[in-house]
VEXDREN-2710 file (C-alpha; in Angstrom, 1 decimal):
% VEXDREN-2710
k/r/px/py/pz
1/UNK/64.5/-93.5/62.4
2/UNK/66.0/-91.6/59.1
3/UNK/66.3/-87.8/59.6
4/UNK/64.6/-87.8/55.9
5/UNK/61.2/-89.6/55.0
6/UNK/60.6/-90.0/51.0
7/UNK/57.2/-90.6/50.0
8/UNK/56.5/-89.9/46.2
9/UNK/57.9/-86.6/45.7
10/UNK/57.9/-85.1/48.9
11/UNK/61.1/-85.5/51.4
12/UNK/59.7/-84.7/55.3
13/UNK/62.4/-84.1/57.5
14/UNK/62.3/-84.6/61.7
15/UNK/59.9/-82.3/63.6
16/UNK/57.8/-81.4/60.2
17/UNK/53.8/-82.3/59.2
18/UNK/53.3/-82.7/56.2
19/UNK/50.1/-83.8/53.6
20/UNK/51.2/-85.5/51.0
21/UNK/48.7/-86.4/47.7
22/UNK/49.1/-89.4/46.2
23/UNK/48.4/-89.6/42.3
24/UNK/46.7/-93.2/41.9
25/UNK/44.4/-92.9/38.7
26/UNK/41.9/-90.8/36.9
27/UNK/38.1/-90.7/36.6
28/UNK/36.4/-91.0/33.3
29/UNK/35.4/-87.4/34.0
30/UNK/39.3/-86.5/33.8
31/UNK/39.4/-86.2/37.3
32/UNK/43.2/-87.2/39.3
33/UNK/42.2/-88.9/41.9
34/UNK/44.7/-88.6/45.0
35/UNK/45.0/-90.2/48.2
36/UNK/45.7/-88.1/51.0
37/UNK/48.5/-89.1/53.5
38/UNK/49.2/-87.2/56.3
39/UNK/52.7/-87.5/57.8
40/UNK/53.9/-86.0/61.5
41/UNK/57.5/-86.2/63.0
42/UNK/58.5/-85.9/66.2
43/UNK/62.1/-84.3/66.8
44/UNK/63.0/-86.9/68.8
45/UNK/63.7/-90.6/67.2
46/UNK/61.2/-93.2/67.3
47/UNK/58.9/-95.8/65.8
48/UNK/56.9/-95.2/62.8
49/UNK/53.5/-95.8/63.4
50/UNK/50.6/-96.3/60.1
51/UNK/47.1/-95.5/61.3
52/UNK/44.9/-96.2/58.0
53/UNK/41.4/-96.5/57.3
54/UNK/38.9/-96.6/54.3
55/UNK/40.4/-99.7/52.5
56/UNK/36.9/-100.3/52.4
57/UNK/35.3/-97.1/51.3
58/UNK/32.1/-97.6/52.6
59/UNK/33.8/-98.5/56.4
60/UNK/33.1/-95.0/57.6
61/UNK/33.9/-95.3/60.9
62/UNK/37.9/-96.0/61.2
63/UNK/37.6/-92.5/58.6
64/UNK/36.4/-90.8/61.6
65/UNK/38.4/-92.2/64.5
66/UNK/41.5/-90.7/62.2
67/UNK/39.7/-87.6/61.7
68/UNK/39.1/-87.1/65.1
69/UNK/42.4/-87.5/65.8
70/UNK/44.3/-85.3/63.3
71/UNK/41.5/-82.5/64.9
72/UNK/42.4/-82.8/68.7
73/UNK/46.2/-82.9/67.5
74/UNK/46.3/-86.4/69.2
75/UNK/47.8/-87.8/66.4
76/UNK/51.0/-85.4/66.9
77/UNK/53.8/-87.5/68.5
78/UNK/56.1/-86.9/70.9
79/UNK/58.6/-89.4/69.0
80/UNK/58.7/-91.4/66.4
81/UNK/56.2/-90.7/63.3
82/UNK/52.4/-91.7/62.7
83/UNK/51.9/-91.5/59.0
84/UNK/48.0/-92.1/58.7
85/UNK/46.2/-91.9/55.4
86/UNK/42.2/-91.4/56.8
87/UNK/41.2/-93.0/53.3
88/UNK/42.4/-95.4/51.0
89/UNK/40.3/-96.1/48.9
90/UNK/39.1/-93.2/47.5
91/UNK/37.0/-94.4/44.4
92/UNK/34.6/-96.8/47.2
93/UNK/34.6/-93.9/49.5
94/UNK/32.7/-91.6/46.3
95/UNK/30.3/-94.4/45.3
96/UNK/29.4/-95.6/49.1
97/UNK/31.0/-98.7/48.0
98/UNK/33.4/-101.4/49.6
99/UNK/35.3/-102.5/46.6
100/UNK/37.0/-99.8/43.5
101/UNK/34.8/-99.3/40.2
102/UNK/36.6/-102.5/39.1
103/UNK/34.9/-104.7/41.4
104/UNK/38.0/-105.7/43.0
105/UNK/38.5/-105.8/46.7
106/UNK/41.9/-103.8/47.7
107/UNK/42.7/-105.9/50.7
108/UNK/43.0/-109.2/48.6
109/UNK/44.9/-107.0/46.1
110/UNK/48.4/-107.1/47.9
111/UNK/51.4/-106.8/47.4
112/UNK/49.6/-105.4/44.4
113/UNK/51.5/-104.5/40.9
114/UNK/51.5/-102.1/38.3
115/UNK/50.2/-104.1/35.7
116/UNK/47.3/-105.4/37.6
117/UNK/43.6/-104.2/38.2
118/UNK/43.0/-100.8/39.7
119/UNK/42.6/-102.4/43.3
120/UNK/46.6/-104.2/42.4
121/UNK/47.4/-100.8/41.9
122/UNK/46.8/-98.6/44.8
123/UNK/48.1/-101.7/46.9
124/UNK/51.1/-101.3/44.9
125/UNK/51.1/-97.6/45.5
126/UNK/50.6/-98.1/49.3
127/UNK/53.3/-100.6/49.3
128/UNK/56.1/-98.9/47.3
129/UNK/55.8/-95.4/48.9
130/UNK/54.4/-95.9/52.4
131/UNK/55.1/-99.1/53.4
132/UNK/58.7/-99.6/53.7
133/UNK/58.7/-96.7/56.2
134/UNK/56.3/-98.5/58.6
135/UNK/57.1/-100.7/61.9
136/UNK/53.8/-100.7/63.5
137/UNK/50.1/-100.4/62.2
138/UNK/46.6/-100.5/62.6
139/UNK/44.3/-101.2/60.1
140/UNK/41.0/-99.7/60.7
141/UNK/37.7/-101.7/59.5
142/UNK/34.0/-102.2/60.0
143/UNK/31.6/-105.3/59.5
144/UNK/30.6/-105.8/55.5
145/UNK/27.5/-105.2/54.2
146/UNK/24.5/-105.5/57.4
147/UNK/26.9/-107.0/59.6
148/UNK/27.7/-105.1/63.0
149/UNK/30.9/-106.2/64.0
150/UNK/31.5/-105.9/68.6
151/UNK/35.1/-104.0/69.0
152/UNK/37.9/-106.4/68.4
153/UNK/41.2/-106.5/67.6
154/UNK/42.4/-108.9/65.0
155/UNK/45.9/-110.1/64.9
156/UNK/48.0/-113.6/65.3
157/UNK/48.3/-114.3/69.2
158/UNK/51.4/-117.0/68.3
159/UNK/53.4/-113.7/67.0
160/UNK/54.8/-112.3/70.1
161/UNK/54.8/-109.1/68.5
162/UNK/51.6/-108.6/67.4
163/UNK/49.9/-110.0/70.5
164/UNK/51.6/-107.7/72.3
165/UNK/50.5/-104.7/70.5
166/UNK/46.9/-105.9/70.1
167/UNK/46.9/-106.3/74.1
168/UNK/48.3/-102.9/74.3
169/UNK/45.1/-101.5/72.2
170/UNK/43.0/-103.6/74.8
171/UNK/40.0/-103.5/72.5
172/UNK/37.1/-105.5/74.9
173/UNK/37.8/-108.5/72.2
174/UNK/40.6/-110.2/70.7
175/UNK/40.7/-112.7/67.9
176/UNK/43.5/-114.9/66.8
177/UNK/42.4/-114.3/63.3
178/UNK/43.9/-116.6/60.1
179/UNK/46.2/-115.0/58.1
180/UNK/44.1/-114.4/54.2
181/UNK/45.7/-114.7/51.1
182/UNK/46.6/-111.6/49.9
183/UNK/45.9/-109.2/52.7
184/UNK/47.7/-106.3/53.7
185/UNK/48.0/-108.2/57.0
186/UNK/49.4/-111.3/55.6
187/UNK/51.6/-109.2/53.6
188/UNK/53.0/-107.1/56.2
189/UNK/53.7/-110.2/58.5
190/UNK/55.2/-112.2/55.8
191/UNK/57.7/-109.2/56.1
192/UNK/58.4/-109.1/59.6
193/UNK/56.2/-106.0/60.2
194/UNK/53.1/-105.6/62.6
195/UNK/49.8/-104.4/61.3
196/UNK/47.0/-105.0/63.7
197/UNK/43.4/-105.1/62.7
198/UNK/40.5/-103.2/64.4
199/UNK/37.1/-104.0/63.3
200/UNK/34.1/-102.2/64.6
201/UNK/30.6/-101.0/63.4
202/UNK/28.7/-101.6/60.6
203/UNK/29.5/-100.1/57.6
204/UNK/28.0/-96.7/56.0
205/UNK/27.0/-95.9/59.6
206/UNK/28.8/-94.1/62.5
207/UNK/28.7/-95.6/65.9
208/UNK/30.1/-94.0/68.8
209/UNK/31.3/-97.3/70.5
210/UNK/33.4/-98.7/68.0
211/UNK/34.8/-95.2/67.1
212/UNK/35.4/-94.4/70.9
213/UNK/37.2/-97.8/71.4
214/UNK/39.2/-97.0/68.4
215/UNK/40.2/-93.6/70.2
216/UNK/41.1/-95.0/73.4
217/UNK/43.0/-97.9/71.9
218/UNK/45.0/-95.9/69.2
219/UNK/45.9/-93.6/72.2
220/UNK/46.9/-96.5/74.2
221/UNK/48.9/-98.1/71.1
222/UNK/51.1/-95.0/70.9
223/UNK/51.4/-95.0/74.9
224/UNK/52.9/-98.2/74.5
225/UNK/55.2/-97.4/71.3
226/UNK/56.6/-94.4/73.8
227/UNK/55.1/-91.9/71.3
228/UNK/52.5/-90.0/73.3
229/UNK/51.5/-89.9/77.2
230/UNK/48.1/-89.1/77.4
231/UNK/45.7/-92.2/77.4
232/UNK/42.7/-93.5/79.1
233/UNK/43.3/-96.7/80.9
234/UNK/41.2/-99.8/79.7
235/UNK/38.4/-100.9/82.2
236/UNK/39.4/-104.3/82.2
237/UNK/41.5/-106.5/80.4
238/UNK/40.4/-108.0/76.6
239/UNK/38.9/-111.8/76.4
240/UNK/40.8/-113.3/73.3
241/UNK/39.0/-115.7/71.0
242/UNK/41.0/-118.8/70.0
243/UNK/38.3/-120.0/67.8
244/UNK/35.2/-118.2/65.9
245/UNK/32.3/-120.1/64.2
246/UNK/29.0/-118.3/62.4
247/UNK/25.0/-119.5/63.3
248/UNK/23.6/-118.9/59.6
249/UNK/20.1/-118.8/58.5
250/UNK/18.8/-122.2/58.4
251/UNK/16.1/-121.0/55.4
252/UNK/14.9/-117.6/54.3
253/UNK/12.5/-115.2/56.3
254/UNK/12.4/-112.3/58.3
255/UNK/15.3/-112.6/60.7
256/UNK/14.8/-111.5/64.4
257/UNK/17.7/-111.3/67.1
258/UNK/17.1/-111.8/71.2
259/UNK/21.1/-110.8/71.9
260/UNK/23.2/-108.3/71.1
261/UNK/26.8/-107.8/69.9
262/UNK/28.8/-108.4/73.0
263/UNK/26.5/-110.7/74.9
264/UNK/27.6/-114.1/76.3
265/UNK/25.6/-117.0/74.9
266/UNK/25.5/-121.0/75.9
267/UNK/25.2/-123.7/73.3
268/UNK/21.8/-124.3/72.7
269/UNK/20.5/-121.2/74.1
270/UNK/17.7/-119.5/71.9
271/UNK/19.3/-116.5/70.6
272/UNK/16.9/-115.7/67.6
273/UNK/14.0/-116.7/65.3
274/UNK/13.4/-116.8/61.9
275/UNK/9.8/-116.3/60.4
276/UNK/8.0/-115.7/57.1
277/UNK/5.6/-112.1/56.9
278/UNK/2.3/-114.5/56.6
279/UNK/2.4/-116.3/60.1
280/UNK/3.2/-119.6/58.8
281/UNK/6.8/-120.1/59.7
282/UNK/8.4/-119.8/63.3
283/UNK/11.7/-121.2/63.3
284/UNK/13.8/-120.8/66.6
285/UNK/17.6/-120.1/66.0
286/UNK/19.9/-121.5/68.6
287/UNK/23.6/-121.0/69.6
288/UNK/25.8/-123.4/68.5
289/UNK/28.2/-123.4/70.6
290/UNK/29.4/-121.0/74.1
291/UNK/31.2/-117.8/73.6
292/UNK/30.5/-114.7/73.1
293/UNK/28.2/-112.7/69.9
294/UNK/31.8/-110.6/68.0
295/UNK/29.3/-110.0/65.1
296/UNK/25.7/-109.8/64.4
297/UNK/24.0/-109.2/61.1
298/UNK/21.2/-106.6/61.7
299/UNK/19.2/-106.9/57.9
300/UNK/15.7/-108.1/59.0
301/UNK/15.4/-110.0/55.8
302/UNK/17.4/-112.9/55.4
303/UNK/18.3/-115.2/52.6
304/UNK/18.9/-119.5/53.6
305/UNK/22.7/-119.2/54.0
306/UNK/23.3/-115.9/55.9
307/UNK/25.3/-115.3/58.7
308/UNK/23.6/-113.9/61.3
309/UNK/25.6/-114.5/64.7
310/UNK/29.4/-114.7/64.8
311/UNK/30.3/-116.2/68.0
312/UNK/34.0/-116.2/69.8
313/UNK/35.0/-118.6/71.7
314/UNK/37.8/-118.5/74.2
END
């Protein structure tokens, strides 16, 4: 790794921490708004390691695995560097909201540009100052909307690279997850880097599972990059999911699940029911085919169309 760092203005040399604030754009108050990005080098040389959450500003809990860990000091490596930047998107993060003012989702904003929408923009901010530093990443996100989303780590299992960094995470699921079109994942494998996905939760809610998982595997992660030794072992090893398909609401009604996120289900086997609040409708839901529940929308009011169960299959 360089003995200098350059992120914007600021130069961080070997063995230094550093917060660095990003200018991105104003608010119509006047306001600067900055995104934080927190940088620590080890002495000794190493990989450079991104840990960054709140692309989505309402997907709270990746926010609080990094805070957690910049608190303990577990984010301090022994090599390398983690540069982590706990929240992205700063604008959704103030207005409880997944996308920026503009409407405009960030991660199908990349490689961004300065000419673009405010979402182009902070992509291209992420991507000119932080992202030629990075070699590894993990790219922390929750389910959208209602939608609780089982631990998993999302990467392509055909890119030796990445399959073996998601195995080192040993999240309880992985999927071999499509490449989208202008992602910062699609981006950063287009360019030979690694940036795994970890989606857990539901967002604007905290839940201790996906944020301990996130703990453990981030820990494990930097194990495995030789940048830390303390971690706690996985209990067993991760299923991965070749294949993924969603049950959705065959009409609209209030929505009732029988399984939760996590559970095994057989094709066929009832798994929920659909009903209307007068007693007239009863409409049994069934799985479509066997795998396992990855994602489970939790609103109790549903619309003909929804996705309610996203099952893995292996």
């Amino acid at each position: 790794m360089p003995d200098v760092i350059t992120i914007g203005s600021y130069q961080i040399n070997k063995g230094e921490q550093v917060k660095i604030e990003l200018d991105v754009a104003r608010l119509p108050s006047n306001t600067l708004i900055n995104i934080p990005v927190h940088v620590y080098r080890a002495v000794e040389d190493g990989p450079v390691l991104l840990l960054m959450a709140g692309m989505h500003g309402d997907e709270i809990n990746g926010i609080e695995i990094i805070r957690r860990m910049i608190a303990s000091k577990a984010i301090v490596p022994k090599k390398g560097t983690v540069i982590t930047i706990p929240v992205l998107n700063i604008f959704g993060f103030l207005n409880y909201a997944r996308e920026v003012p503009d409407g405009k989702d960030v991660n199908r904003s990349f490689p961004g540009s300065t000419r673009g929408s405010l979402a182009s923009r902070i992509a291209h901010l992420f991507m000119k100052e932080v992202f030629p530093h990075v070699d590894y990443g993990i790219d922390f996100h929750t389910g959208g909307g209602s939608r609780y989303n089982y631990p998993q780590l999302r990467c392509k299992v055909d890119i030796p690279e990445q399959f073996e960094l998601a195995k080192a995470f040993c999240a309880p699921f992985i999927i071999n997850a499509k490449l989208r079109d202008k992602s910062l994942r699609k981006e950063a494998t287009q360019r030979g880097k690694s940036i795994i996905v970890y989606e857990a939760g539901e967002s604007m809610r905290m839940d201790e599972l996906a944020i301990n998982e996130g703990l453990d595997g981030t820990a494990r992660v930097m194990h495995y990059l030789g940048m830390r030794d303390e971690f706690t072992k996985a209990l067993s090893e991760p299923l991965i999911f070749q294949n993924s398909t969603w049950v959705r609401s065959p009409r609209s009604g209030m929505f009732q699940s029988y399984n939760q996120p996590g559970d095994e289900v057989k094709k066929n086997q009832l798994i929920g029911m659909i009903t209307d609040p007068f007693g007239a409708v009863k409409l049994k839901l069934k799985a479509t085919k066997s795998g396992y529940i990855i994602g489970l929308n939790y609103a109790p009011i549903v619309s003909q169309g929804d996705a309610l169960f996203h099952i893995g299959m292996l």
